[in-house]
C-alpha positions in Angstrom: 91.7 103.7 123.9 92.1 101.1 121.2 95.6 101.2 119.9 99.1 100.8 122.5 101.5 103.2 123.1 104.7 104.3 125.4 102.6 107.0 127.0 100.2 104.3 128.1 99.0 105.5 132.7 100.7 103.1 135.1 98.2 102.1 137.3 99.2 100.2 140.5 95.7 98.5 142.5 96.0 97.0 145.6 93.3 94.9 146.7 92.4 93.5 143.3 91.5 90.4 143.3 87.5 91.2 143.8 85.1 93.7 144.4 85.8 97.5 144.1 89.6 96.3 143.0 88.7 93.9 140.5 85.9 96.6 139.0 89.0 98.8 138.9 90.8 97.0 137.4 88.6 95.8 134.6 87.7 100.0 134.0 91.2 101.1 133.3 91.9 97.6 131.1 89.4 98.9 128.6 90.9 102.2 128.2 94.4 100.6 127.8 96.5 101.4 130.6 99.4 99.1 131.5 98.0 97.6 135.2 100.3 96.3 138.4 97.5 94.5 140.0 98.1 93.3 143.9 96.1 91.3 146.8 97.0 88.1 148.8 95.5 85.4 146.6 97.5 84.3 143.6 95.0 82.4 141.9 92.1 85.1 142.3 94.8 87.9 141.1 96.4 86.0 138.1 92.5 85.1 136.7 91.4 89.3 137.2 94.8 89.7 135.3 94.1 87.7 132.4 90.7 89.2 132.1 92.0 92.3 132.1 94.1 91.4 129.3 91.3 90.2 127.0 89.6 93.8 127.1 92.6 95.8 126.4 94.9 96.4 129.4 98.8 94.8 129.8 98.5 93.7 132.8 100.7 91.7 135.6 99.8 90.0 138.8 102.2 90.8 141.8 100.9 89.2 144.8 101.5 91.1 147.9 100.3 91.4 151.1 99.9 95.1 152.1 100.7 94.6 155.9 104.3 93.7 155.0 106.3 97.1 154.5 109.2 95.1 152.3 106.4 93.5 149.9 105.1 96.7 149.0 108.4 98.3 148.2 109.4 95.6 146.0 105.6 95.6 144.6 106.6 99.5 143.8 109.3 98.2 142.1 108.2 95.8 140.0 105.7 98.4 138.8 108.4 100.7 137.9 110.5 97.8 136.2 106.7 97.0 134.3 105.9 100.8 133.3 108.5 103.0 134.2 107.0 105.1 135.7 103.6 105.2 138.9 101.2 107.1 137.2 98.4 106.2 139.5 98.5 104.0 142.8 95.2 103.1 143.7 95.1 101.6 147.8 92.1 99.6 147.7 92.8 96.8 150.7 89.9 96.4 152.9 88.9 94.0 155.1 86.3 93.7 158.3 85.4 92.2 161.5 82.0 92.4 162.7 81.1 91.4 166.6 80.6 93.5 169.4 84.1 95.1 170.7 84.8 92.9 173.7 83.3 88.9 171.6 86.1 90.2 169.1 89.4 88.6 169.4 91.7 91.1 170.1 94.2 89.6 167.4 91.3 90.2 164.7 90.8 93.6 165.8 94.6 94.5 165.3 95.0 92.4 161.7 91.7 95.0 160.8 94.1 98.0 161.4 97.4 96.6 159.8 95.5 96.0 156.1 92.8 98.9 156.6 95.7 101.8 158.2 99.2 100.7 158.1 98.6 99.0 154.8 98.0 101.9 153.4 100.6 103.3 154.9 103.1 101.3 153.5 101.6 101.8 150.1 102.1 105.6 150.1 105.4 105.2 151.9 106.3 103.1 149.1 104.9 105.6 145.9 105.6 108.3 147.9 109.4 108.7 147.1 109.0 107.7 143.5 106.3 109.8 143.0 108.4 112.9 144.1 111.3 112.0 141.5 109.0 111.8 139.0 107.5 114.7 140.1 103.8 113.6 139.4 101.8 110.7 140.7 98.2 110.3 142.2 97.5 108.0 145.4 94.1 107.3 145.2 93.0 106.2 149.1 89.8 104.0 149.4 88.2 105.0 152.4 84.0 104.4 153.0 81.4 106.2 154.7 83.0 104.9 157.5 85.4 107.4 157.4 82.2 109.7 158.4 80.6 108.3 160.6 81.0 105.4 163.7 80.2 101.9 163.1 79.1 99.8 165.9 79.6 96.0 165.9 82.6 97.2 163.4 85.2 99.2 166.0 88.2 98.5 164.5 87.2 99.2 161.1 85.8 102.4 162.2 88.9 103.1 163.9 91.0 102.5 160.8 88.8 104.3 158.4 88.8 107.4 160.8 92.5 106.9 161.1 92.8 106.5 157.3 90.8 110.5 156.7 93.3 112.0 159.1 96.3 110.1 157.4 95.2 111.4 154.1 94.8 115.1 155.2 98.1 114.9 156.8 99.6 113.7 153.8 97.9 116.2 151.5 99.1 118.9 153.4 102.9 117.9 152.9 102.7 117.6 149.0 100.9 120.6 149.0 103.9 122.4 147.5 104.0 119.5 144.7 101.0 120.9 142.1 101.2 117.6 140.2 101.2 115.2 143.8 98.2 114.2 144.1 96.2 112.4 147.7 92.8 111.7 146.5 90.2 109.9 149.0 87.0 107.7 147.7 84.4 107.8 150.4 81.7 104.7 148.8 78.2 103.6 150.5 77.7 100.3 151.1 78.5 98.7 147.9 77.4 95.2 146.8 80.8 93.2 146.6 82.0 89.9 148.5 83.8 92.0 151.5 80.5 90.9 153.8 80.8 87.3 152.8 84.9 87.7 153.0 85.1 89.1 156.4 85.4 88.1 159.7 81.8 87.4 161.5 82.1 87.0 165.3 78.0 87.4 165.8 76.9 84.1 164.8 74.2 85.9 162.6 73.7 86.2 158.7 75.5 89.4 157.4 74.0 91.5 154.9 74.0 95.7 154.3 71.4 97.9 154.5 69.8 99.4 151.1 70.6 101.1 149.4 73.7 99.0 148.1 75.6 100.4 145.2 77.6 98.7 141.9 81.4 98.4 142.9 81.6 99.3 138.9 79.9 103.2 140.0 83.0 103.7 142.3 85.2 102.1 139.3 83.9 105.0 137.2 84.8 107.7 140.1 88.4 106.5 140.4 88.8 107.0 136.8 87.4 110.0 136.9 90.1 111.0 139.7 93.4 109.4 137.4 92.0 112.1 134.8 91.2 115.2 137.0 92.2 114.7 140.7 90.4 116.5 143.3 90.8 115.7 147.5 87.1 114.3 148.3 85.0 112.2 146.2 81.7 110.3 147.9 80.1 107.9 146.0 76.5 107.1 146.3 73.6 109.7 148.0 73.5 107.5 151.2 77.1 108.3 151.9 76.6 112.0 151.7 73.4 112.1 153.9 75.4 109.8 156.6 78.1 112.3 156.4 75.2 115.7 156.8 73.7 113.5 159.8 76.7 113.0 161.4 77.9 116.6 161.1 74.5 117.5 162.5 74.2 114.9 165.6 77.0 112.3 165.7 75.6 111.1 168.9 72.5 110.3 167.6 73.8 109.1 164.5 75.8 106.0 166.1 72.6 105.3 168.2 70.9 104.6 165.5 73.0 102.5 163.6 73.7 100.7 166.5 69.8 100.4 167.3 69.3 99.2 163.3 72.6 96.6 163.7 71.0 95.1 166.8 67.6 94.4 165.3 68.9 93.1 161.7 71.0 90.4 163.8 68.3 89.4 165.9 66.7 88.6 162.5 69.4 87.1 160.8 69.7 83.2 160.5 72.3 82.0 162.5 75.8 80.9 161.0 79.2 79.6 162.6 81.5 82.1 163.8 84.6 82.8 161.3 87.8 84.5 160.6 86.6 85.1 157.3 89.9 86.2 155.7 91.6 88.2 157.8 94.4 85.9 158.3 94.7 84.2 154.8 92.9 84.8 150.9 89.8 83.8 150.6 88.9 80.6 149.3 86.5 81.9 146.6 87.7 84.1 143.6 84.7 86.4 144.6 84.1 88.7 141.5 83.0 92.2 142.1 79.6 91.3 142.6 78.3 90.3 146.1 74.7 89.0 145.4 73.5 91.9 147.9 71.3 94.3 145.7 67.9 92.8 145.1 65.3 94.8 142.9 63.8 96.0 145.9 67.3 97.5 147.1 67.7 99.3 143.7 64.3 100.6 143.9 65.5 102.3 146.8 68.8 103.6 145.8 66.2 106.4 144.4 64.8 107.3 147.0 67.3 107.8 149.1 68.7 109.8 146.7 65.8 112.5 146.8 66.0 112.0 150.8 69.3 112.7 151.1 69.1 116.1 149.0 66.0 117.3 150.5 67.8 117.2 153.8 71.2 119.1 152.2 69.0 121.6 150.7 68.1 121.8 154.2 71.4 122.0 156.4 73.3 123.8 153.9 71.2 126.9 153.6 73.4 128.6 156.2 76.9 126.1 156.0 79.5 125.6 153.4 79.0 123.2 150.9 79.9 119.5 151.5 81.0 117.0 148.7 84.0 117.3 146.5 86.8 119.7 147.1 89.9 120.7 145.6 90.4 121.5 141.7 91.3 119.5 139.0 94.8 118.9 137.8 97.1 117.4 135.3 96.8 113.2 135.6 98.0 110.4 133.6 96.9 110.6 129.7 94.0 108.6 129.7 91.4 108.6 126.7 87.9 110.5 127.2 85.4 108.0 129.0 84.0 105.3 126.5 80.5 104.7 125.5 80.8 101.3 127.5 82.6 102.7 130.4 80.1 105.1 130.5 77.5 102.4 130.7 79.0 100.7 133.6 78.2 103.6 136.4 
């Protein structure tokens, strides 16, 4: 989309100052749409704003913190007053602390389930009601694989990410009536943003992810993919579906070996200091979307794990249901056909 006009999506992304968000962000700008763009940290949020500005998008910076119910109503609001009307309403806020359960502070371990769970609570308790006067909307819930399967040295985030699938399903089910209500979940794979370096690190060891590690701009692409034909489930990257199939399969053996490969990457890992990270306040750095955590090696292997992953489908699913996206396309905003460039960028 090249030129403006009044029919231009709404698009409301929490969790935008970096990463997935900010890729988000940057996606919809070059098609045009008019952006409400959220997070904790002003500074980050105005600079993605601006950006966002330069390739296209109108965009405005509302920072909001998604654990306070009030902030997110009057975040809705400001949309409204900015577009109209909540086309799209994209609940990105993520945030981790990694430690085992009991070296955790307690405090950290609740703050994990305010932004991850009843953040994105408030954000659909906040869209919801406009969304059914308008009679049209699409919440678009950022889950992970996570939301598969259990993640040791991680058990609040787990919790929340569990709790956020059964929140999502519950929700679907009660717009079910409403054929142009749409709950959409995003299940990503580890994806190489600054949420690792962000988060809170109660181990005293180097964090990193295990390869493959995906582009945040991939799961950019599939979220606006989902503003243009919404279906329930969308997983991006091959890892995410195998972890899913192997959890299905043997989720006790599953979390063994995580926890088994977790234990032996820390006893690698250099040490560092202990940290909140930013569980309690913005993080001090901007971020970007990129996290510095693919190296050629890692991208190499995105490839393989690919052919792994489908061999082992091919395998389980000869006598099961098939896994992976469900639900059917529907009407969404207006947006443009993808772009050559957009196109590019997954």
């Amino acid at each position: 989309m090249t030129g403006r006009s009044d029919n231009r999506p709404t698009i409301v992304i929490t969790g935008a100052s970096s990463g997935i968000g900010q890729a988000t962000a940057e996606a919809f700008a070059r098609l045009g749409a008019r952006l409400v763009l959220a997070a904790r940290g002003a500074e980050a949020l105005e600079q993605v704003a601006a950006h966002c500005r330069t390739l296209g998008g109108d965009a405005i910076a509302v920072p909001t913190d998604v654990t306070d119910a009030q902030a997110v109503r009057r975040l809705a609001d400001r949309a409204l007053a900015f577009g109209r009307t909540i086309d799209v309403w994209v609940s990105n806020v993520g945030i981790g602390a990694v430690g085992r359960f009991q070296d955790t502070p307690i405090e950290s371990h609740e703050q994990v389930i305010r932004a991850n769970l009843i953040g994105h609570l408030n954000d659909a308790h906040a869209v919801m009601p406009v969304f059914l006067r308008q009679r049209f909307g699409t919440f678009i819930n950022m889950i992970s694989l996570g939301g598969f399967a259990a993640t040791p040295f991680a058990t609040s985030y787990s919790a929340s990410k569990y709790g956020l699938r059964g929140f999502a399903e519950a929700l679907r089910a009660e717009v079910a009536d409403q054929p142009d209500i749409h709950v959409c979940d995003v299940y990503p794979a580890f994806i190489d943003t600054p949420g690792i370096r962000h988060g809170a690190n109660y181990t005293g060891r180097k964090l990193s992810a295990p390869p493959p590690v995906y582009d945040a701009r991939k799961v950019a692409a599939a979220i606006v993919d989902l503003a243009r034909a919404p279906r329930d489930t969308t997983v991006v990257g091959s890892v995410a579906q195998f972890v899913r199939l192997g959890h299905f399969v043997a989720p006790g053996l599953s979390g063994r070996v995580m926890a088994r490969f977790i234990r032996s990457s820390l006893d690698r890992a250099e040490r560092v200091p202990i940290s909140d990270g930013n569980l309690f306040a913005p993080p001090r750095d901007a971020g970007g979307i990129d996290g510095g955590l693919r190296s050629p090696k890692q991208r190499a292997l995105v490839g393989l794990a690919a052919v792994a992953g489908l061999a082992l489908a091919a395998v389980l699913l000869r006598s099961k249901p098939a896994y992976g996206r469900t639900g059917h396309a529907e009407r969404g905003p207006a947006l443009p056909p993808p772009t050559p460039r957009l196109e590019h960028s997954r």
